[in-house]
C-alpha positions in Angstrom: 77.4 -97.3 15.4 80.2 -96.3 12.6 79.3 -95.8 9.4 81.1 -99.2 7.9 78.8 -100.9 10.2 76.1 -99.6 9.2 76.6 -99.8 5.1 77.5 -103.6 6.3 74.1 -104.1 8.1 72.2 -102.5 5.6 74.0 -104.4 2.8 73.4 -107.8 5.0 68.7 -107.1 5.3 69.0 -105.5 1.6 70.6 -108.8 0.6 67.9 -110.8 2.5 65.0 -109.4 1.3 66.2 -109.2 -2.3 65.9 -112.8 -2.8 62.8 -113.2 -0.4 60.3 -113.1 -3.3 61.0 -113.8 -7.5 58.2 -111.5 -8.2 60.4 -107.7 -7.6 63.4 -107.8 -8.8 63.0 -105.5 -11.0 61.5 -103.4 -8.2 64.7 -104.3 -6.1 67.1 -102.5 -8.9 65.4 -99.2 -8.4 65.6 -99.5 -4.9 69.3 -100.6 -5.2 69.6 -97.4 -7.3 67.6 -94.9 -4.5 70.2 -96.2 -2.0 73.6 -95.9 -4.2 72.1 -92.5 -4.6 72.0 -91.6 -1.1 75.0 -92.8 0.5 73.3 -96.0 2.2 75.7 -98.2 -0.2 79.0 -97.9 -2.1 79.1 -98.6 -5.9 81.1 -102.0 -5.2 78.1 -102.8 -2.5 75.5 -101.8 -5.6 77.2 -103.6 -8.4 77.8 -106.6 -6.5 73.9 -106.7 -5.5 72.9 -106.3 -9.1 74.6 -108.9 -10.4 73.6 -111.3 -7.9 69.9 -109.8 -8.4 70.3 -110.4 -12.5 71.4 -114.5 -11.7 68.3 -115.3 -9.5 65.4 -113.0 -11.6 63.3 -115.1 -12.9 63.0 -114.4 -17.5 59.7 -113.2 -16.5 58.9 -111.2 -13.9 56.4 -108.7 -13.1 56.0 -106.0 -10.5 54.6 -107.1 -7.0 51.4 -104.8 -6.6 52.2 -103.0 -2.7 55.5 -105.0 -2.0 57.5 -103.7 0.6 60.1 -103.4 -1.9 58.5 -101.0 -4.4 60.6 -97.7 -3.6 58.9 -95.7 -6.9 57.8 -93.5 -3.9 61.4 -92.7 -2.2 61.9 -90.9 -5.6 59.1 -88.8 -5.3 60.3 -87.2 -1.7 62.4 -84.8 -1.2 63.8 -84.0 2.0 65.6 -80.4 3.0 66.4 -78.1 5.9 68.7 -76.3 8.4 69.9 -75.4 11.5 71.4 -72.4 13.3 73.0 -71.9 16.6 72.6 -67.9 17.3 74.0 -65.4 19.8 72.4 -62.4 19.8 73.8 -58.6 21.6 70.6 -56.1 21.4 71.3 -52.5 22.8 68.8 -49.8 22.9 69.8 -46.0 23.9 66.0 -45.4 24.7 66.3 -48.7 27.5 69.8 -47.9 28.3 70.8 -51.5 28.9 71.8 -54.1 26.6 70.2 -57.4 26.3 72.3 -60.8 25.0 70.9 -64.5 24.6 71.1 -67.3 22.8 68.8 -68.8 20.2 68.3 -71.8 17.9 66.4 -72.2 14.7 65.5 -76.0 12.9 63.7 -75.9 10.1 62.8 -79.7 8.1 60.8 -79.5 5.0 58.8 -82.3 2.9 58.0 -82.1 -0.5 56.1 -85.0 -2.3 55.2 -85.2 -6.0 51.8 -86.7 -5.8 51.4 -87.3 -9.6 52.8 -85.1 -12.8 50.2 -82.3 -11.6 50.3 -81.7 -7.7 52.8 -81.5 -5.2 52.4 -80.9 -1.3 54.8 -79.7 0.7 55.0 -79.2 4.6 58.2 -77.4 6.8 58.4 -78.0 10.9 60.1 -75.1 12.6 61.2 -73.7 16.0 58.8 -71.6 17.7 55.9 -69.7 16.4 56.2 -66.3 15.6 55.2 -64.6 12.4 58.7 -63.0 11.5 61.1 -65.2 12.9 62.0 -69.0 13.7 64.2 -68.4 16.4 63.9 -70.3 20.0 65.7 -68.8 22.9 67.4 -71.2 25.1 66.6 -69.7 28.4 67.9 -72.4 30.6 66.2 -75.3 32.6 66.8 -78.0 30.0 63.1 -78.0 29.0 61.7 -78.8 25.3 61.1 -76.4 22.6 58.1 -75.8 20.5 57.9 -76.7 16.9 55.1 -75.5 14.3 54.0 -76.1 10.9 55.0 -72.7 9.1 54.0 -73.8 5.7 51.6 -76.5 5.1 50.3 -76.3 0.8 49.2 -78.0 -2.0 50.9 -76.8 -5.6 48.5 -77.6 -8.3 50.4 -77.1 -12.1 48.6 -78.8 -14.3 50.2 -80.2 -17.7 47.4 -78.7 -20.2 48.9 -75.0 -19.0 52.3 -75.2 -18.6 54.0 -72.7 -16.1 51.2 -72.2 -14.3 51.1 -72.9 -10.1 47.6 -73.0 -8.3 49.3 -72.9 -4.3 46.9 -72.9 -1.3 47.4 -72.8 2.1 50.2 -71.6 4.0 52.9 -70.9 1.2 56.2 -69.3 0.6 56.2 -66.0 -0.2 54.8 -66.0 -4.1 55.8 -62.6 -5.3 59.9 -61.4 -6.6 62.1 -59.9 -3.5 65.3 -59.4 -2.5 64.9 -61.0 0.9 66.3 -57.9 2.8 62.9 -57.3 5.0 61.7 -54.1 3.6 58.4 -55.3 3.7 58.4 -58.9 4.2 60.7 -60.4 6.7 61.9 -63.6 5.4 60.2 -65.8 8.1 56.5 -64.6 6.7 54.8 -67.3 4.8 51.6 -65.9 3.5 47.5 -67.7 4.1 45.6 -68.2 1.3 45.9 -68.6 -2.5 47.9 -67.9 -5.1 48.3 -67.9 -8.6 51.8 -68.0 -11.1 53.0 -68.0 -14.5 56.3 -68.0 -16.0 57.2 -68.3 -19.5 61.1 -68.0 -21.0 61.6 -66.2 -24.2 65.6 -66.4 -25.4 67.6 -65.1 -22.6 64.9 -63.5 -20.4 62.2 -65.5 -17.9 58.9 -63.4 -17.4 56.7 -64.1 -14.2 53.5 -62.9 -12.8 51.7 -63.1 -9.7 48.4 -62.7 -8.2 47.1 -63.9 -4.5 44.4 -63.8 -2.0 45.2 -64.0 1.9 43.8 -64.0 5.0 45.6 -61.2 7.1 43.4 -61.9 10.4 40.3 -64.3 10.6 36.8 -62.5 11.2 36.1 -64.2 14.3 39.8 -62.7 16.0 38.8 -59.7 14.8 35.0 -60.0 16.1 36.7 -60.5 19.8 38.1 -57.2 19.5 35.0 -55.2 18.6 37.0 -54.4 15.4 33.8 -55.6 12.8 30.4 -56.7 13.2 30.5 -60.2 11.6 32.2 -63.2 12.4 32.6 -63.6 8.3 34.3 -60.6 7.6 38.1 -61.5 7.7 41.1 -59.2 7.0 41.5 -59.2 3.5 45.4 -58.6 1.5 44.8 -58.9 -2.3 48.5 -59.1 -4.3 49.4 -58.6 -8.0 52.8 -58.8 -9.6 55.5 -59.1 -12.3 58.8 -59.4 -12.7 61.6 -60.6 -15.4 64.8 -62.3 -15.3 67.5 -61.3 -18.0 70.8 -62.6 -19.0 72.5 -59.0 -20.2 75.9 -60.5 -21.0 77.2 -63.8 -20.3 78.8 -61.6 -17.4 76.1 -59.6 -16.2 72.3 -60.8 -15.3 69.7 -58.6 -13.7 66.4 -59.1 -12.5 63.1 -56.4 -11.9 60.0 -56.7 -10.0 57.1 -55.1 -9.4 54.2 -55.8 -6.6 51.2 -54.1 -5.2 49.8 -55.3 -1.8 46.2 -54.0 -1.0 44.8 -54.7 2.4 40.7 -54.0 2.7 41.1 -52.7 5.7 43.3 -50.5 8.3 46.3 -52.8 9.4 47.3 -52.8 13.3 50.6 -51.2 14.0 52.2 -53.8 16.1 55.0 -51.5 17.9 53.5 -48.5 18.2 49.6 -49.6 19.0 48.7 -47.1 15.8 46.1 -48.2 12.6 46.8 -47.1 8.6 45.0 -48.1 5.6 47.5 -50.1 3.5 48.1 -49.9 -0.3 51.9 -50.7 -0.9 53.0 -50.1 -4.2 56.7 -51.4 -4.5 59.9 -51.7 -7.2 63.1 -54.2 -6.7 65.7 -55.2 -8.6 69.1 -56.3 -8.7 72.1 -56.6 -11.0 74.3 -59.8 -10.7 78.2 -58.9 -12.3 80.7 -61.8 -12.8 84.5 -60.7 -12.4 87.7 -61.9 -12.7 88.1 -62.6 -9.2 85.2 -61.1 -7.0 81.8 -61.5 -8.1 79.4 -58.6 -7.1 75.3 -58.0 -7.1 73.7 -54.5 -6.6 70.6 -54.5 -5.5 67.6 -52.0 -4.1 63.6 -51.8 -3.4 61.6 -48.5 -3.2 57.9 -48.5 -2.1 54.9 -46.5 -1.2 52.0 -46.7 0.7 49.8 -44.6 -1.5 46.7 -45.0 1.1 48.5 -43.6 4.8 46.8 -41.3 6.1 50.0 -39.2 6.4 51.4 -38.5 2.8 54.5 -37.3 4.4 55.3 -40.4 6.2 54.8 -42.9 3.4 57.4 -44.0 1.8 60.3 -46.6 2.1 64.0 -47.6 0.4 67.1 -49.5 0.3 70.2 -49.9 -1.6 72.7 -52.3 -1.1 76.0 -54.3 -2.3 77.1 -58.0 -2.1 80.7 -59.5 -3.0 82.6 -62.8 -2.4 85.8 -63.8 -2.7 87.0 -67.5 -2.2 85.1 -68.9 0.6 84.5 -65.3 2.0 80.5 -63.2 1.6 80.3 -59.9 2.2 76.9 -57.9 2.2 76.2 -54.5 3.0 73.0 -52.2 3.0 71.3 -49.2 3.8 67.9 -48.3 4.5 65.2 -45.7 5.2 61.7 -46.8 6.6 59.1 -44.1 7.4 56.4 -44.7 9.7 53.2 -45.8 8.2 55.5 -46.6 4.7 55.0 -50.3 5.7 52.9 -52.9 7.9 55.5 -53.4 10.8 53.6 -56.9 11.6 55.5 -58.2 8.7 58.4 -56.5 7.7 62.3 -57.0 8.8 61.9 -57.9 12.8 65.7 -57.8 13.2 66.0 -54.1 11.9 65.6 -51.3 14.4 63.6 -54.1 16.2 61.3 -54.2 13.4 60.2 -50.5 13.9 59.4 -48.3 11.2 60.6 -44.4 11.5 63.6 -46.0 11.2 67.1 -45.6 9.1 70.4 -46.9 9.1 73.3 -49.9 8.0 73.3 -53.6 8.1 76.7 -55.5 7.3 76.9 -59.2 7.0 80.6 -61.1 7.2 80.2 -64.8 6.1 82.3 -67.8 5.9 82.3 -71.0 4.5 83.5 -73.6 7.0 83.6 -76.6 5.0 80.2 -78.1 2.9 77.0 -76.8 3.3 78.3 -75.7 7.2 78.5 -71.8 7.6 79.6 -69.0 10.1 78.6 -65.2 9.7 78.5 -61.9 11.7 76.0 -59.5 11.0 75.7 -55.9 12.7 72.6 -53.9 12.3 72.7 -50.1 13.3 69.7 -48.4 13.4 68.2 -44.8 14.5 64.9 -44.1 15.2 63.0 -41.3 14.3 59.5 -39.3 13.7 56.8 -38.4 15.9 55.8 -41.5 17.4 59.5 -42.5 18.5 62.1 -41.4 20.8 64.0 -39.1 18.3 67.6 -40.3 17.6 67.0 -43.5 19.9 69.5 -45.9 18.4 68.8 -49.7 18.2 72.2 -51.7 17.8 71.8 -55.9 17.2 74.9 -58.0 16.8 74.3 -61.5 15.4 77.1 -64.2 15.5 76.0 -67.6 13.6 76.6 -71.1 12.7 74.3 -72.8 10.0 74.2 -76.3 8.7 71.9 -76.8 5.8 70.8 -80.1 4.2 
């Protein structure tokens, strides 16, 4: 069906139903406006319809309680997401053979405004892991699984402006710079969490606090790891951070965060237990040039509870540019091994190890609107007592996203 068709269809039942009933015209106009506004009609099409709308409304009309017609909710819906065709090269020295496949990832969020306090929002993605979204297509033509990955309620009530009350499975609440040091992108946090942001002149202050579930009592009563099926994994989270324009060329941005988990946090890779309390700085510096436009960016943290002080402590530094329809971005990294909870930070980095260091460098390119291509390369080298020493992990990832 080509798109003239349809327009000419939808123009044909919109017409019908418009003059069905006296009582909604002025109903109909907003719905005439909700579909001008998304492409369903051209501005001849709308015009035309409001006109003939205008001659046939009764001099008084009032609103049909329920009609069919009565699209005050289409403005209250929002609908957003993405997807990305992947191929992926993985070579590991420690292995000695390389591994390649190809993988999807679909995301489609919902966000409704209930009323002017409370929104709810719910996003469908591919697969179900906790740091990544990705579906391999491993042949056999058979379906792929989809899961809820956030699922909230956003409580801001009027009487306290700036304020969010969000439960449930949420976005990431606290300030990052979404390279994975400690939080791979892909981890949206259980629980509840509380913000606040007020602007004074050219600066925008934030603060933070949350409580999540890391692991449900029950899961962890299975395991012989408490005695109680009430006593669930506990990570408590307080923040702030603050936005700043410097010059009307220059903008930078600061954070601070503090993770504290109430008790030792499995080592997913490496079958090992620390006590976690991650104490961690990030910032970055946003520079408008003549031509290229460049951030600077970096995170430092510290898990001052490890049991091995030695081994504690994580950084990156990094540097972004783009030029025409081009993105470059390049960083480097340091992870030590019980500096982080490798559950949740970067899975694409050294294969989401810790004891790890070394480079990522992302190439993208803008094919046309909101359609993308980029290359990324991720060398990393393993190290420590717990890893093969110098065993280096190499990923290649060729993409193609659409976003809507």
């Amino acid at each position: 069906m080509n798109m003239s068709f349809k327009l000419t269809l939808n123009t044909v039942l919109l017409g019908g139903a418009l003059f069905a009933s006296s009582s909604v015209f002025a109903t109909d106009k907003e719905l005439l406006d909700t579909l001008l506004k998304n492409g369903v009609l051209t501005k001849a099409q709308h015009e035309k319809l409001i006109s003939q709308a205008d001659k046939k409304a009764p001099k008084k009309t009032t609103k049909a309680s329920g009609s069919i017609l009565d699209m005050d909710w289409a403005s209250r819906i929002k609908i957003s997401g993405d997807m990305r065709v992947r191929y992926e090269d993985k070579h590991s020295d420690a292995k000695g053979v390389g591994e390649s496949r190809q993988r999807i990832r679909a995301r489609i969020a919902l966000a409704v405004k209930i009323n002017e306090d409370v929104d709810v929002g719910f996003r469908l993605v591919t697969t179900g892991g906790i740091t990544t979204t990705n579906q391999d297509l491993e042949g056999g033509f058979v379906g792929k699984n989809v899961f809820f990955d956030r699922a909230f309620i956003d409580w801001h009530p009027s009487f306290a402006e700036g304020m969010h009350v969000i439960a449930g499975k949420i976005k990431q609440p606290w300030y990052g710079i979404k390279q994975g040091l400690i939080w791979d992108t892909d981890v949206n946090p259980e629980g509840l969490a509380v913000t606040y942001e007020r602007d004074f002149a050219k600066a925008k202050f934030k603060t933070t606090a949350g409580y999540f579930i890391v692991e449900d009592g029950k899961n962890l009563a299975k395991k012989g790891e408490n005695n109680g099926f009430s006593e669930d994994q506990k990570m408590f989270h307080a923040g702030i951070s603050g936005e700043m324009k410097i010059t009307d060329k220059v903008k930078g941005s600061l954070g601070f965060n503090a993770f504290i988990y109430d008790d030792a946090v499995g080592n997913d890779k490496k079958n090992l237990n620390t006590d976690a309390e991650i104490y961690s700085v990030a910032g970055k510096v946003d520079i408008k040039t003549g031509i290229i436009p460049i951030k600077v960016y970096g995170q430092y943290a510290v898990n001052v509870a490890a049991f091995d002080n030695t081994q504690n402590t994580a950084w990156l530094a990094g540097i972004g540019a783009k030029f025409k329809k081009f993105s470059l971005n390049y960083n480097y990294r340091d992870t030590q091994e019980y500096a982080v909870v490798d559950l949740f930070n970067d899975s694409d980095f050294g294969a989401g190890n810790t004891a790890t260091r070394g480079h990522k460098i992302k190439l993208g390119y803008k094919i046309s609107k909101n359609f993308f291509s980029s290359v990324s390369y991720y060398a990393a080298k393993e190290y420590g007592p717990n890893n093969v020493d110098n065993n280096e992990i190499n990923i290649l990832h060729v993409d193609f996203k659409a976003k809507f």
